[in-house]
C-alpha positions in Angstrom: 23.5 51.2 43.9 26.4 52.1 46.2 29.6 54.0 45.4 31.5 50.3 44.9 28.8 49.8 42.2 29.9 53.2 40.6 34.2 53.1 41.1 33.8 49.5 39.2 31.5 50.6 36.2 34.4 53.6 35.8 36.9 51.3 35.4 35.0 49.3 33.1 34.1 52.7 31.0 37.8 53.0 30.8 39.2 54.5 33.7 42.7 54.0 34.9 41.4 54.9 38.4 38.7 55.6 39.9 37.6 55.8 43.7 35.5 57.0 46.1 35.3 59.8 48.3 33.3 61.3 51.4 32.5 65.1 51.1 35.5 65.3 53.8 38.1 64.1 51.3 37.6 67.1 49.1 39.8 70.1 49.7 38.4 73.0 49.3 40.8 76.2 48.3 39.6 79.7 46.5 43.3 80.3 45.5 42.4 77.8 42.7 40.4 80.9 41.0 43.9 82.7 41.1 45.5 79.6 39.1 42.4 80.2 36.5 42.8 84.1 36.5 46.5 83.9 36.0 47.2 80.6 34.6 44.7 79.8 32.0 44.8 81.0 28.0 40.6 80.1 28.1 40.4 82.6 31.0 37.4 84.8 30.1 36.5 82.3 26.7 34.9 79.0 27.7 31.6 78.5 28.5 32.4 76.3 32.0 35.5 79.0 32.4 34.7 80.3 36.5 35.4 83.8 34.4 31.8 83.7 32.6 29.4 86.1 33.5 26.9 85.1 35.9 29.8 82.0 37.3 29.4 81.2 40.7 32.9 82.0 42.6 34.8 79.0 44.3 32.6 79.5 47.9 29.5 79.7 46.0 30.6 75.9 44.6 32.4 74.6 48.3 28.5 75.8 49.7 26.3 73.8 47.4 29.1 70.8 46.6 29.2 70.0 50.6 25.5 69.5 50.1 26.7 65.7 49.1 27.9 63.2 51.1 29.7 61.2 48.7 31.0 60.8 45.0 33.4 59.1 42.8 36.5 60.2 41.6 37.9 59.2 38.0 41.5 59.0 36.7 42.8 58.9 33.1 45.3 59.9 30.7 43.4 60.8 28.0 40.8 64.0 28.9 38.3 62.8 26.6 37.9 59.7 28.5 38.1 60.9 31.7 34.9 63.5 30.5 33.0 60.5 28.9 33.5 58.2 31.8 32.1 60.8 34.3 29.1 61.4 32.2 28.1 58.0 32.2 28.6 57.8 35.8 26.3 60.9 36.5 24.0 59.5 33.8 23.7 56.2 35.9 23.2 57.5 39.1 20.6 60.0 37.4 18.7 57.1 36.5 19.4 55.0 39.5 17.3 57.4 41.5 19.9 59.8 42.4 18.7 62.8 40.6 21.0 65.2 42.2 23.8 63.5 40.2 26.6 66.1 39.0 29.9 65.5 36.7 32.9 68.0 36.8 35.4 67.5 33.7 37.5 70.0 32.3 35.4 70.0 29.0 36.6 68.2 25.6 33.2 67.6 24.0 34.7 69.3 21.0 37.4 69.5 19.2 37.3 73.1 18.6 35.8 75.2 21.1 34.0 77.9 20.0 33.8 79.4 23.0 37.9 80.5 22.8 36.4 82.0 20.0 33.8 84.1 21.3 30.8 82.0 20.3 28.0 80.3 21.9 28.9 76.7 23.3 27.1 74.4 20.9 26.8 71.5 24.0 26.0 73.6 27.1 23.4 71.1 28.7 26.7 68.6 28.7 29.6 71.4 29.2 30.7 70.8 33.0 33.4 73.2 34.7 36.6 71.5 35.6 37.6 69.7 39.0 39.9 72.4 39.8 38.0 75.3 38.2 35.1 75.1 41.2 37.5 75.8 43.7 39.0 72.2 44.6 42.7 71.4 45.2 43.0 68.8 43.1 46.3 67.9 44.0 45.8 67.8 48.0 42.6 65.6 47.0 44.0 63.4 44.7 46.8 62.6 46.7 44.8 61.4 49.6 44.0 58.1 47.8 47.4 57.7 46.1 46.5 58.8 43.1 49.4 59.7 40.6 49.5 63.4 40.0 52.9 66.1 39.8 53.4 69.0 38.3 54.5 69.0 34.6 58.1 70.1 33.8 58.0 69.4 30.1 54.9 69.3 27.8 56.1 65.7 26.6 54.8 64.4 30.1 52.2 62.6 30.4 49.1 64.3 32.1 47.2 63.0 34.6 42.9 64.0 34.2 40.6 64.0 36.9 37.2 64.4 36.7 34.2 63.9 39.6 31.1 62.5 39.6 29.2 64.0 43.3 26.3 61.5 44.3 24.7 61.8 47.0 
């Protein structure tokens, strides 16, 4: 299987866009952490949140994500879709052979999370940290390959979810 084999199977899971990218495509920034820090109601909460104990910080990510060459990256307006597509993807590359296989969503397995709540994540073998939360700029990365993303002036806009699958 190739990466052309993977961007198609997104789209036909439901992805508005998907593409593929070489290690080099992603841009790597720590300042991301200050976004999550200073940004983010779940800081401290969720059980992906970089703010969990035991977390590896934004270099300790960068170190271990440029151990692959390539990915895919997925697009959609819905966060839930963009989370299932990407598990599928890193399910079928899992079973394609490529064992090293790893999704990043910004989480929406449930519809509650109990984690804002102080509890234990009831799905922490699927819970993945966010695209952005692992020290990526997702909006220098994104707009590499055209990809629609802005900042949102009104919370009527629509938002724009990415999520990764890193293959090889």
């Amino acid at each position: 299987m190739n990466a052309e084999y993977y961007v198609k199977r997104a789209l036909e899971l439901g992805a508005t866009h998907a593409v593929a990218f070489k290690i080099e495509d992603i841009e790597f920034d720590p300042r991301t952490l200050l976004k999550c820090m200073f940004g983010c109601s779940d800081w401290g909460k969720g059980h992906t949140c970089p703010s969990r104990p035991g977390s590896p910080m934004p270099w300790d990510y960068e170190r271990m994500l440029r151990r692959y060459s390539w990915g895919i990256i997925i697009h959609s307006n819905d966060k839930k879709t963009s989370q299932r597509v990407s598990f599928e993807i890193e399910r079928e590359a899992f079973l394609d052979g490529k064992y090293m296989a790893f999704s990043l969503s910004d989480c929406a397995l449930c519809s509650e999370c109990r984690g804002r709540k102080g509890e234990e994540c009831v799905n922490p073998r699927m819970a993945r940290p966010a695209f952005h939360s692992v020290g990526i700029d997702v909006f220098k990365t994104v707009r590499k390959f055209g990809l629609p993303i802005d900042t949102l002036k009104d919370p009527s806009e629509q938002q724009n979810w990415y999520s990764a699958v890193f293959v090889e």
